[in-house]
BADREN-999791 format. One record per residue: residue number from 0; residue in three letters; x, y, z of N, C-alpha, C in turn. Coordinates in pm, 1 decimal. Each point is the difference from the previous one (the first is absolute). Example, Ala and Ser with C-alpha at 12.3 -4.5 7.8 and 13.67 -1.06 7.14 Angstrom:
<pts>
@k 0&r ala&n.east 1319.0&n.north -569.0&n.up 780.0&ca.east -89.0&ca.north 119.0&ca.up 0.0&c.east 90.0&c.north 120.0&c.up 0.0 .
@k 1&r ser&n.east -35.0&n.north 105.0&n.up -72.0&ca.east 82.0&ca.north 119.0&ca.up 6.0&c.east -77.0&c.north 109.0&c.up 73.0 .
</pts>
This chain:
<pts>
@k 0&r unk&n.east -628.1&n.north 2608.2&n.up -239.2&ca.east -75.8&ca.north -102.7&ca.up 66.8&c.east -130.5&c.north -21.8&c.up -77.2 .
@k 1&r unk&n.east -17.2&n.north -123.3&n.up 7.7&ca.east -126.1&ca.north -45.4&ca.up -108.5&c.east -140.2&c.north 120.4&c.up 56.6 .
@k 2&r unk&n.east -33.2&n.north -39.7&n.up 166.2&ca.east -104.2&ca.north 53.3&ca.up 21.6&c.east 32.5&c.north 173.1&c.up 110.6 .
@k 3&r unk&n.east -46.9&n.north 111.0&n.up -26.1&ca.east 24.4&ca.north 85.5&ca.up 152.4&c.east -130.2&c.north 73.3&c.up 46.1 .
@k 4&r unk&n.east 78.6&n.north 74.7&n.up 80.3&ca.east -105.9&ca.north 87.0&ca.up 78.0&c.east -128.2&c.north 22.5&c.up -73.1 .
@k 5&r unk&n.east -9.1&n.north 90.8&n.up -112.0&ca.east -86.9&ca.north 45.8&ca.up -53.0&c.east -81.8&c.north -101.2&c.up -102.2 .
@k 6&r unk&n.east 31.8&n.north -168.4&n.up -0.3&ca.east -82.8&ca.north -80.3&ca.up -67.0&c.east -69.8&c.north -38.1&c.up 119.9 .
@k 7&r unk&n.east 38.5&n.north -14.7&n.up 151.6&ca.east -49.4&ca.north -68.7&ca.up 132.4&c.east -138.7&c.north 114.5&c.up -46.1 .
@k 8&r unk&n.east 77.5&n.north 142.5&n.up 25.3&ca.east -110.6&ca.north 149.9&ca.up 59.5&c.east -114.9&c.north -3.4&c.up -167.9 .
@k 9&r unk&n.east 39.3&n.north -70.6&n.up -86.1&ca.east -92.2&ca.north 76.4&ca.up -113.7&c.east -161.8&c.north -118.4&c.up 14.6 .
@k 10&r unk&n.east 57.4&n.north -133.1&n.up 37.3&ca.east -138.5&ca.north -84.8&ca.up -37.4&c.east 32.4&c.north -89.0&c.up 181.6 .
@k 11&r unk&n.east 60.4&n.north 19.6&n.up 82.9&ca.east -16.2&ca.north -98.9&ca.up 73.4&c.east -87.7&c.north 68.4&c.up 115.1 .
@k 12&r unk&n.east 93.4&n.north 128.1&n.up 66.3&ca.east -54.8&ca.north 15.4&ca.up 107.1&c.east 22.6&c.north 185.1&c.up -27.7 .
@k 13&r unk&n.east -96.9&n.north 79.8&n.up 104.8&ca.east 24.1&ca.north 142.4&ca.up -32.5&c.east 161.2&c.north 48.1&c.up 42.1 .
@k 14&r unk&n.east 33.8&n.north 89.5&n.up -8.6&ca.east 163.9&ca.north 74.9&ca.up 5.1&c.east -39.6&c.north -7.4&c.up 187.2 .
@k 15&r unk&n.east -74.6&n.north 86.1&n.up 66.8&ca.east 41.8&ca.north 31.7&ca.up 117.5&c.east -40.9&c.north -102.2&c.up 59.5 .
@k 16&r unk&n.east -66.9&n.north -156.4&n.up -10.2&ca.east -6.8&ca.north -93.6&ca.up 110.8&c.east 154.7&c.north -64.4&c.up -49.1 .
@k 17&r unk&n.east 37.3&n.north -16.2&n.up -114.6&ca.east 157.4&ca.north -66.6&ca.up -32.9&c.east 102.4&c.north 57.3&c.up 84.8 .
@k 18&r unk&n.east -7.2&n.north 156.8&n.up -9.8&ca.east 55.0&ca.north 87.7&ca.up 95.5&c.east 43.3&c.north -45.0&c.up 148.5 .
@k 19&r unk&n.east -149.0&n.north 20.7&n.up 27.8&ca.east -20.2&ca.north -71.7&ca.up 159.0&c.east 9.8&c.north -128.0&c.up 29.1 .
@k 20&r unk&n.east 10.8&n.north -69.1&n.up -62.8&ca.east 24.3&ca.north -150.2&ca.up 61.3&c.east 173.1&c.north -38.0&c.up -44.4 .
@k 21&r unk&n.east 60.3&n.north 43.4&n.up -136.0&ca.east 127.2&ca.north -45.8&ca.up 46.1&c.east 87.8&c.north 73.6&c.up 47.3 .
@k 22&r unk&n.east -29.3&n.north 158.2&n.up 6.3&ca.east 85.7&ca.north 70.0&ca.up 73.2&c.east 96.4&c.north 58.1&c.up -81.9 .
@k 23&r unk&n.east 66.3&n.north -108.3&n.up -58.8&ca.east 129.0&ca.north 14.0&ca.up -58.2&c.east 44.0&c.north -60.8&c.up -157.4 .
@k 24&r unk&n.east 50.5&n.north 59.8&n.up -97.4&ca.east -18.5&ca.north -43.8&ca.up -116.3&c.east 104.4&c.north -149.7&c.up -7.0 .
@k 25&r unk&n.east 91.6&n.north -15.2&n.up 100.2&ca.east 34.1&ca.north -101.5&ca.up -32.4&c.east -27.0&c.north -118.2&c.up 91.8 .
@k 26&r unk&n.east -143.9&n.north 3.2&n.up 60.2&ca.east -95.1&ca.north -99.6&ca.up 2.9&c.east -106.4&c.north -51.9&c.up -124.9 .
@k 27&r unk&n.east -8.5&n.north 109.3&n.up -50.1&ca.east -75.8&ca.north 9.4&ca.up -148.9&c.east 137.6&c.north -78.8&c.up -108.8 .
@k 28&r unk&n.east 119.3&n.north 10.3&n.up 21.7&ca.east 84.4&ca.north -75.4&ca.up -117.8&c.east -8.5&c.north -118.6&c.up 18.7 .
@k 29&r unk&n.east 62.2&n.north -27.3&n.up 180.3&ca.east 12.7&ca.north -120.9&ca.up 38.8&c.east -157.2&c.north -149.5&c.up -20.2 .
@k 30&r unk&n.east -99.7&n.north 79.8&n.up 1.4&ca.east -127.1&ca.north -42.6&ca.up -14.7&c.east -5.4&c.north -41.1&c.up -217.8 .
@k 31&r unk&n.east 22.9&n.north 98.0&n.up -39.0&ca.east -8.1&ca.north -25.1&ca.up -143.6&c.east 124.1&c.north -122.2&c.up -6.3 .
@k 32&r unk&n.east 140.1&n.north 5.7&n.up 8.2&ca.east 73.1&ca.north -60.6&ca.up -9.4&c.east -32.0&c.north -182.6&c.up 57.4 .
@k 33&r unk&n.east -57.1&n.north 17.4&n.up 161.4&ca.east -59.9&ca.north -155.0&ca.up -33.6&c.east -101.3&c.north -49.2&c.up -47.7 .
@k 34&r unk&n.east -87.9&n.north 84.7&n.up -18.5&ca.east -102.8&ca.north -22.7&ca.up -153.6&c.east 1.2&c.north -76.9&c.up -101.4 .
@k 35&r unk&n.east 127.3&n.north 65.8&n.up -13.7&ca.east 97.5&ca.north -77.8&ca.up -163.5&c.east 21.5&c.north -120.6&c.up 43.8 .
@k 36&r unk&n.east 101.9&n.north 28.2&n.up 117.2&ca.east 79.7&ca.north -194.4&ca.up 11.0&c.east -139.2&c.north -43.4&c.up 8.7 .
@k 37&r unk&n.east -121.5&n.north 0.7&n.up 45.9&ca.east -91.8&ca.north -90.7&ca.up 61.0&c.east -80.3&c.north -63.0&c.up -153.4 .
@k 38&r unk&n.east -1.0&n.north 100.8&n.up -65.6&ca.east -36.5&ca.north -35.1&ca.up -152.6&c.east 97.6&c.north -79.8&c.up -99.9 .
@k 39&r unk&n.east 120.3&n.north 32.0&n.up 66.9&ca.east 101.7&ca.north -72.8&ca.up -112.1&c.east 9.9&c.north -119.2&c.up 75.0 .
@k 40&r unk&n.east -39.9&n.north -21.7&n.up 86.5&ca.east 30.3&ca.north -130.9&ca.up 49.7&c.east -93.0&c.north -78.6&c.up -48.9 .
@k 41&r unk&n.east -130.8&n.north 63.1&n.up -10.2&ca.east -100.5&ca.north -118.1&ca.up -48.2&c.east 4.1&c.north -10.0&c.up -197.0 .
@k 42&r unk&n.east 49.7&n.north 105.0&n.up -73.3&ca.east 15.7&ca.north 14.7&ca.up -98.9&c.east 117.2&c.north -42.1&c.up -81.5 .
@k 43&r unk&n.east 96.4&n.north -23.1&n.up 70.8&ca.east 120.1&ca.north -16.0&ca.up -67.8&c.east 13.8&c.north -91.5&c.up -72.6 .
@k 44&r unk&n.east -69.0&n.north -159.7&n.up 47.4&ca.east 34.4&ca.north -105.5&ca.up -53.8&c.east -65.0&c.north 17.7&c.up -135.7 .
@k 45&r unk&n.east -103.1&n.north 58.3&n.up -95.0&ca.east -27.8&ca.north 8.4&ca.up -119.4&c.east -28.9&c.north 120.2&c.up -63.6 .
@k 46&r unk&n.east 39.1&n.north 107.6&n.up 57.5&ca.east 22.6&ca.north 141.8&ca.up -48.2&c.east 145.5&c.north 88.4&c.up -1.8 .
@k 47&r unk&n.east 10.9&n.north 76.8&n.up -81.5&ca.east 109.5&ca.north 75.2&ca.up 35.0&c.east -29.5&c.north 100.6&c.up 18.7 .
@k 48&r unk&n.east 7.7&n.north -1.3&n.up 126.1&ca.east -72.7&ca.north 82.8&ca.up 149.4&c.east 53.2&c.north 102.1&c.up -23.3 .
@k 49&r unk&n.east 201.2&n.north -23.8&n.up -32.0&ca.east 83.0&ca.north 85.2&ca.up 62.5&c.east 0.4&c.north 111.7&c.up -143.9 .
@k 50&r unk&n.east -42.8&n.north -36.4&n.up -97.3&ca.east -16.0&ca.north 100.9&ca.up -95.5&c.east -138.1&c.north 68.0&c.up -13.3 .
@k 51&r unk&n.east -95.1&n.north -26.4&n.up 44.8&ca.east -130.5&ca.north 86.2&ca.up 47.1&c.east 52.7&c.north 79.7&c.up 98.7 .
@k 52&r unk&n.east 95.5&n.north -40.1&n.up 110.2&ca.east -16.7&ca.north 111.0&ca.up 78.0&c.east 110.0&c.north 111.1&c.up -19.4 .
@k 53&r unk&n.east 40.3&n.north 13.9&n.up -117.0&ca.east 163.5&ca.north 60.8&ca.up -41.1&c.east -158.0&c.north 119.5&c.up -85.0 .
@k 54&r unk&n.east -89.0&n.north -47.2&n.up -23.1&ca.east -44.7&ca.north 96.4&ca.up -81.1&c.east -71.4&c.north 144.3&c.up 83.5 .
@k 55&r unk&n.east -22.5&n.north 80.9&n.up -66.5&ca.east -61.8&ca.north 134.4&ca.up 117.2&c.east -133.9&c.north 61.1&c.up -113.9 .
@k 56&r unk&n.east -72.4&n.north 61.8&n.up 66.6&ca.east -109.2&ca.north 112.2&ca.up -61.5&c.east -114.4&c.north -105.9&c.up -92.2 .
@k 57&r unk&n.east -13.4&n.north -6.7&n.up -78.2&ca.east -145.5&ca.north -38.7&ca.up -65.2&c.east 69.7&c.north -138.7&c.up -77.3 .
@k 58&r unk&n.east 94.3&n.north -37.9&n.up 16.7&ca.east 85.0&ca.north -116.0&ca.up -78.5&c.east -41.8&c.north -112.8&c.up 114.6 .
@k 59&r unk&n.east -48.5&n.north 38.7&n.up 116.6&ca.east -10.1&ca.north -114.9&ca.up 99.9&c.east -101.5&c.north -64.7&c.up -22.4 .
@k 60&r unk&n.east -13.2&n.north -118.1&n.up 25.4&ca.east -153.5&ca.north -76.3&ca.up 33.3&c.east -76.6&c.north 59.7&c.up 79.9 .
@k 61&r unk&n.east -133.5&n.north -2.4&n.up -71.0&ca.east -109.4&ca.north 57.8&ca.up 88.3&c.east -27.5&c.north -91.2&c.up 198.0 .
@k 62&r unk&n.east -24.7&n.north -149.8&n.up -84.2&ca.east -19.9&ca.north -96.2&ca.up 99.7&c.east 130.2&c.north 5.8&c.up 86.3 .
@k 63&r unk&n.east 108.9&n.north 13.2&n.up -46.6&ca.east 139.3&ca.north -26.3&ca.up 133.9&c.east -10.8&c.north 98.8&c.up 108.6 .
@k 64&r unk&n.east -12.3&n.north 159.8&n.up -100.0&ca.east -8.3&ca.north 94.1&ca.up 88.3&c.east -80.3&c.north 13.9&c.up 60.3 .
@k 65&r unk&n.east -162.7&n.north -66.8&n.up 5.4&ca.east -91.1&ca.north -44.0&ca.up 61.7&c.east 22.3&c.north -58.5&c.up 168.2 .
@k 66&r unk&n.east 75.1&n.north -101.8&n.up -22.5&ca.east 14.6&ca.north -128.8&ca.up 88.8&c.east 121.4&c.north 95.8&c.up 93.8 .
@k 67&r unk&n.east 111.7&n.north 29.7&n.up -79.4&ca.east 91.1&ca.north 60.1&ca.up 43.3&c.east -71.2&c.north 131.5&c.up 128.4 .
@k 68&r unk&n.east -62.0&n.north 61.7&n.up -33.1&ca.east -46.6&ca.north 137.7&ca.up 39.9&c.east -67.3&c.north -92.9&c.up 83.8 .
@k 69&r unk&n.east -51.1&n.north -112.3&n.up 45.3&ca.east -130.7&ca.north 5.8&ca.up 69.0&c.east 90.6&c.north -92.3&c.up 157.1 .
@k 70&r unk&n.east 114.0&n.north -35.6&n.up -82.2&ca.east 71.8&ca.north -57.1&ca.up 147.2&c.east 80.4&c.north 100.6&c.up 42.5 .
@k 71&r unk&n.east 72.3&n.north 100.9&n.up -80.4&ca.east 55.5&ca.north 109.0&ca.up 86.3&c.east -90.5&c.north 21.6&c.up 103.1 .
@k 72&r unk&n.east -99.1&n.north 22.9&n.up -63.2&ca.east -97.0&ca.north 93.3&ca.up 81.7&c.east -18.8&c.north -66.1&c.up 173.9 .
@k 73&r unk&n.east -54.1&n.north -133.4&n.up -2.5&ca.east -15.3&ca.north -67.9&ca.up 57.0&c.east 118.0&c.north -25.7&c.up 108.7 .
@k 74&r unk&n.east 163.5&n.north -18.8&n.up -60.0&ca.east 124.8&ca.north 42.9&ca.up 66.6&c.east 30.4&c.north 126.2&c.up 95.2 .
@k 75&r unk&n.east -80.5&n.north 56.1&n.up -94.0&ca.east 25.6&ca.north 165.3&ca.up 94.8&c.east -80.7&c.north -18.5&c.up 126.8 .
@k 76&r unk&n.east -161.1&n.north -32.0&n.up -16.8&ca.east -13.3&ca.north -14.9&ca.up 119.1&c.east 77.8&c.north -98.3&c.up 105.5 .
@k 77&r unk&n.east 57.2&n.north -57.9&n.up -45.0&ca.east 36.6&ca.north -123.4&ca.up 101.7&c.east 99.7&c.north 50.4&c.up 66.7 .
@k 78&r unk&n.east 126.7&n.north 75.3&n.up -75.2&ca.east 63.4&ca.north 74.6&ca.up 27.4&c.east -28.0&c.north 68.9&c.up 134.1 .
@k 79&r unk&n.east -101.5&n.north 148.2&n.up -55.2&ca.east 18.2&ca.north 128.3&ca.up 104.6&c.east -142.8&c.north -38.5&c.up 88.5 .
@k 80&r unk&n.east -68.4&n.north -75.5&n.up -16.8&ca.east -166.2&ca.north -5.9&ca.up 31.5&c.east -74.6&c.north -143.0&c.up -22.5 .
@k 81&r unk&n.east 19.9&n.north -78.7&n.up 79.0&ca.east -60.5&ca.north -153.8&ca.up -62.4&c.east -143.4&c.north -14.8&c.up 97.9 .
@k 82&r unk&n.east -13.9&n.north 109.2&n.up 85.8&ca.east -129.6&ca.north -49.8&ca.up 93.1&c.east -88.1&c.north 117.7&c.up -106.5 .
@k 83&r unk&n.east 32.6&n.north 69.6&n.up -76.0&ca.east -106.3&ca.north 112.2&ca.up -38.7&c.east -10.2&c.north -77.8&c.up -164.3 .
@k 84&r unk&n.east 45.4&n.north -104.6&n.up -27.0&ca.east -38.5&ca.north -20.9&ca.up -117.0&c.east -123.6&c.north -58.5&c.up -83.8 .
@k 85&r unk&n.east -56.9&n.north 36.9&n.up -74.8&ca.east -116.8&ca.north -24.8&ca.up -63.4&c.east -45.0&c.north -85.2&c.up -67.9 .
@k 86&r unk&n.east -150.3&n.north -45.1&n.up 30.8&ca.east 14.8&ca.north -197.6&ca.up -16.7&c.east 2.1&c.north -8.7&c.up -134.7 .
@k 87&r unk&n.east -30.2&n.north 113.1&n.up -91.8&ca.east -8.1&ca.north -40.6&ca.up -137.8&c.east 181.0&c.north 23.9&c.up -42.1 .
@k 88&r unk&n.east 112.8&n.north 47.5&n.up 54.3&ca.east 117.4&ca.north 2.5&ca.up -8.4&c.east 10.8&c.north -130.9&c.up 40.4 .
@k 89&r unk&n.east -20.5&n.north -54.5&n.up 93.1&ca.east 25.6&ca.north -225.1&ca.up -3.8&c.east -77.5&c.north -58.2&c.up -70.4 .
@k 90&r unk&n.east -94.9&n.north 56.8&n.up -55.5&ca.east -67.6&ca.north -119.2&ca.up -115.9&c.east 88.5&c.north 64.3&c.up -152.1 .
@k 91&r unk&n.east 21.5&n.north 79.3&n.up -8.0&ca.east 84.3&ca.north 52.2&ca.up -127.3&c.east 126.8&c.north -86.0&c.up 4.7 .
@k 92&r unk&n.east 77.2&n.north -1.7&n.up 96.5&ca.east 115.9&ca.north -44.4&ca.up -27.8&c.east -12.0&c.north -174.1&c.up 25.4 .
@k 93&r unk&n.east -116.3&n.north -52.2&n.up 61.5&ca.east -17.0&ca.north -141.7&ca.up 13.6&c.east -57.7&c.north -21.0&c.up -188.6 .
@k 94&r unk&n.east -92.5&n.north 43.0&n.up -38.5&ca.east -8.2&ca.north -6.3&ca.up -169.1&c.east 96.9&c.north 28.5&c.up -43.2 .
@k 95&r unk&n.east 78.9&n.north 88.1&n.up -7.2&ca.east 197.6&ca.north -29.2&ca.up -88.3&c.east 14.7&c.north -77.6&c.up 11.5 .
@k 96&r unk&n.east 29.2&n.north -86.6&n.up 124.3&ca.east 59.4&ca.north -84.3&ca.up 42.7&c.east -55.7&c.north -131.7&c.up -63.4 .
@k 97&r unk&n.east -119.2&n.north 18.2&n.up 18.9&ca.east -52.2&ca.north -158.7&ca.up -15.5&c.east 16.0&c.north 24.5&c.up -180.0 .
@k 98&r unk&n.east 43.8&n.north 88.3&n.up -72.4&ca.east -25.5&ca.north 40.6&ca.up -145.7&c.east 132.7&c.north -82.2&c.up -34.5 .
@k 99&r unk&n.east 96.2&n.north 89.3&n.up 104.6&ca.east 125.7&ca.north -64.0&ca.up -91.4&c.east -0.4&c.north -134.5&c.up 28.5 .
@k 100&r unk&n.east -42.1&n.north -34.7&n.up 84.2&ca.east 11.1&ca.north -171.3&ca.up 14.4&c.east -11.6&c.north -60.9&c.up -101.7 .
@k 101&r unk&n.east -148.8&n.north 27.8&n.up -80.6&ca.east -81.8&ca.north -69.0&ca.up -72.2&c.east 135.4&c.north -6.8&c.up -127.6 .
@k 102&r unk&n.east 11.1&n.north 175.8&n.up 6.8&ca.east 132.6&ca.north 33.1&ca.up -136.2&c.east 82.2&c.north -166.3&c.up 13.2 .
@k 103&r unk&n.east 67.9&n.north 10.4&n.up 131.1&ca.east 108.0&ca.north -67.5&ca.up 24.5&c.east -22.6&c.north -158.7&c.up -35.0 .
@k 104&r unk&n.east -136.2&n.north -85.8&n.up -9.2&ca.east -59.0&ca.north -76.0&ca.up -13.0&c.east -12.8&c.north -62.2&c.up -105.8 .
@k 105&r unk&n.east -2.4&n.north 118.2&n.up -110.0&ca.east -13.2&ca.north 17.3&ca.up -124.0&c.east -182.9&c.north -43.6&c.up 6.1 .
@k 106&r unk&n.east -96.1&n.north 52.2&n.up 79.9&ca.east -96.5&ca.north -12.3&ca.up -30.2&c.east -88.0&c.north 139.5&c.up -26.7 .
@k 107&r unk&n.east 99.5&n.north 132.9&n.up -29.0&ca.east -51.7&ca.north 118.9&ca.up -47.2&c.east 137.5&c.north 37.8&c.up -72.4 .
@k 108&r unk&n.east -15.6&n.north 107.7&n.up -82.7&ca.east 78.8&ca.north 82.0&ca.up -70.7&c.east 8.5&c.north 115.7&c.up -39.1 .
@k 109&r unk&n.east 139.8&n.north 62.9&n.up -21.2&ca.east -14.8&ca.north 134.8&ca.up 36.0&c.east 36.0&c.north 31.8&c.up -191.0 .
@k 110&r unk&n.east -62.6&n.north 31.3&n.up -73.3&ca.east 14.6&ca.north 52.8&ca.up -151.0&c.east 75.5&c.north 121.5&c.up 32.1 .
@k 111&r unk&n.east 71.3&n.north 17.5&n.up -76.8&ca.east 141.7&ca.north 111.4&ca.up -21.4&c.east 53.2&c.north 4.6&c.up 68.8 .
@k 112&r unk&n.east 73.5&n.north -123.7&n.up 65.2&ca.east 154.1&ca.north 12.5&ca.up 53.3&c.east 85.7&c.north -121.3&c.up -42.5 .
@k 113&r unk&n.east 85.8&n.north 24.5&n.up -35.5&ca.east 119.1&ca.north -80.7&ca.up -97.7&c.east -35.2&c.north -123.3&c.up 157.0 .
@k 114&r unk&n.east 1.3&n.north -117.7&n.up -63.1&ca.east -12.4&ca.north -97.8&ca.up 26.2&c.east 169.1&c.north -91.2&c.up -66.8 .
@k 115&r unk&n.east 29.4&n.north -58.8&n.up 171.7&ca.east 161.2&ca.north -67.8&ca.up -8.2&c.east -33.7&c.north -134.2&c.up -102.4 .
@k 116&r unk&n.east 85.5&n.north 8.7&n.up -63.6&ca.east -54.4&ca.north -181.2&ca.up -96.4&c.east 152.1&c.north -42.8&c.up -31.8 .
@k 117&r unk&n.east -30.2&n.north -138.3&n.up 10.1&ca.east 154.8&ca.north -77.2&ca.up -51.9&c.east 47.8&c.north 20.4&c.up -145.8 .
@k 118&r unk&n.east 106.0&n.north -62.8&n.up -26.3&ca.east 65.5&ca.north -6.8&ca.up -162.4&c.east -82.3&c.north -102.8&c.up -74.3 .
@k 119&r unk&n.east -121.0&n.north -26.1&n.up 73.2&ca.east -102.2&ca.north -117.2&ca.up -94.6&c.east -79.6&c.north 110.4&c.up -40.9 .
@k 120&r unk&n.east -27.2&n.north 47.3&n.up 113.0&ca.east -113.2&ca.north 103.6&ca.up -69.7&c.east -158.4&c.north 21.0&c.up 102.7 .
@k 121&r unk&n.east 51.3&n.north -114.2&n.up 102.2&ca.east -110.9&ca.north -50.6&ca.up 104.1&c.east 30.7&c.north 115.6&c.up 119.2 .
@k 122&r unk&n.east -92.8&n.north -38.9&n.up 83.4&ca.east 30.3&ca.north 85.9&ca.up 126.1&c.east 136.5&c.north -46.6&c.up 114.2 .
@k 123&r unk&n.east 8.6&n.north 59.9&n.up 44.0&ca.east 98.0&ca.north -7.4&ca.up 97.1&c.east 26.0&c.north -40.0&c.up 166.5 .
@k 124&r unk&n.east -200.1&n.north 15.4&n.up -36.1&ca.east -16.0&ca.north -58.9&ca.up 155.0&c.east -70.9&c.north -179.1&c.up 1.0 .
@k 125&r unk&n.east 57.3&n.north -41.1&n.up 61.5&ca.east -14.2&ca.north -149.7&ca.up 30.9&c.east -116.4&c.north -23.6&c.up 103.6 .
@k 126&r unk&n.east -107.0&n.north -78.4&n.up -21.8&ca.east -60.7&ca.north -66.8&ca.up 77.3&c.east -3.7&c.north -135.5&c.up 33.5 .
@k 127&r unk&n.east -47.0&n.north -33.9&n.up 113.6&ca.east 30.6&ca.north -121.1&ca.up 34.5&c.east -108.8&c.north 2.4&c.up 82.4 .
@k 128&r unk&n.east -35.1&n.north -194.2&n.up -66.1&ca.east -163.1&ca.north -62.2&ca.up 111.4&c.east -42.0&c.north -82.8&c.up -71.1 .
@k 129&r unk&n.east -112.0&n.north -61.9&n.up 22.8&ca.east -25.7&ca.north -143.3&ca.up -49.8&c.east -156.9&c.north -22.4&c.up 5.7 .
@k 130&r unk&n.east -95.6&n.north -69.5&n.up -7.3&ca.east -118.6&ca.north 17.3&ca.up -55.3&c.east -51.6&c.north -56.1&c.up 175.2 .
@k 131&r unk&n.east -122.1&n.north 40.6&n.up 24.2&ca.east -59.6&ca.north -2.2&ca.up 97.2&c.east 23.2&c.north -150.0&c.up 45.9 .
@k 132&r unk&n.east -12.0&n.north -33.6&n.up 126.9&ca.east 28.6&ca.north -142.6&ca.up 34.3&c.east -180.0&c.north -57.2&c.up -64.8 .
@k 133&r unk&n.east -14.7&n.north -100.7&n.up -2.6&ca.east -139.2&ca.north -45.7&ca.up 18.1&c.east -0.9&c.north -151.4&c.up 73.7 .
@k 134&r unk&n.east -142.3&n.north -4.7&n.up 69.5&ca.east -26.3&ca.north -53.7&ca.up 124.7&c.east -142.1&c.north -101.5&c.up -112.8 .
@k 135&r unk&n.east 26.7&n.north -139.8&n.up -1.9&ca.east -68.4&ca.north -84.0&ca.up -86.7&c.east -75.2&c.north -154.3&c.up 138.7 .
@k 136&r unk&n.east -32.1&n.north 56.2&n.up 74.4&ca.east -68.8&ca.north -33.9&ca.up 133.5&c.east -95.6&c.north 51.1&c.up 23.4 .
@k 137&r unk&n.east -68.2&n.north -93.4&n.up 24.2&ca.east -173.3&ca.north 7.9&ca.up 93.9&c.east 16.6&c.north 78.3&c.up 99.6 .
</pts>
């Protein structure tokens, strides 16, 4: 698995509150595991998500395992404990969130991750929109 126990226990949160709030290690998988989908969903359309997360140990992205680790975390509480959770645990995972957007937007970027591109050579993700209306009235 891309992210586990001991990346949550080394930089997110101490060993015995992880302990105590999910109880059980496979609230701690199930929590990492939608982590991922929640990241590959916003990532997929111009990364290859699914080969960052095939990787393990110091080969990973700093920033994925970042984002990744900070919504487990955030999962777990929701999971075993959502009234004891900590307001800087909802502003952490509302900044992922609003991060990958921007990713998804293409108005930020993530340097070192294989980026999806066509047989032109262009990107792969399509935008669509049209230039601001304008209003030529008094």
């Amino acid at each position: 698995m891309y992210l586990n126990k001991t990346d949550i226990e080394g930089a997110g949160m101490y060993p015995e509150i992880l302990e105590t709030i999910s109880r059980e290690d496979e609230h701690i998988t199930t929590a990492i595991e939608e982590a991922m989908s929640e990241v590959a969903a916003y990532l997929q359309a111009r990364y290859d998500i699914d080969l960052e997360f095939q990787k393990t140990g110091t080969n990973r992205h700093n920033l994925i395992v970042k984002i990744v680790r900070d919504i487990a975390i955030y999962n777990i509480y929701n999971i075993s404990s959502p009234v004891n959770m900590p307001e800087i645990r909802v502003q952490l995972y509302k900044d992922r969130i609003a991060f990958l957007k921007d990713v998804m937007a293409e108005k930020a970027v993530i340097k070192g991750l294989r980026r999806l591109t066509d047989p032109k050579g262009g990107s792969s993700y399509i935008r669509f929109g049209g230039n601001k209306p304008r209003t030529n009235h008094y």
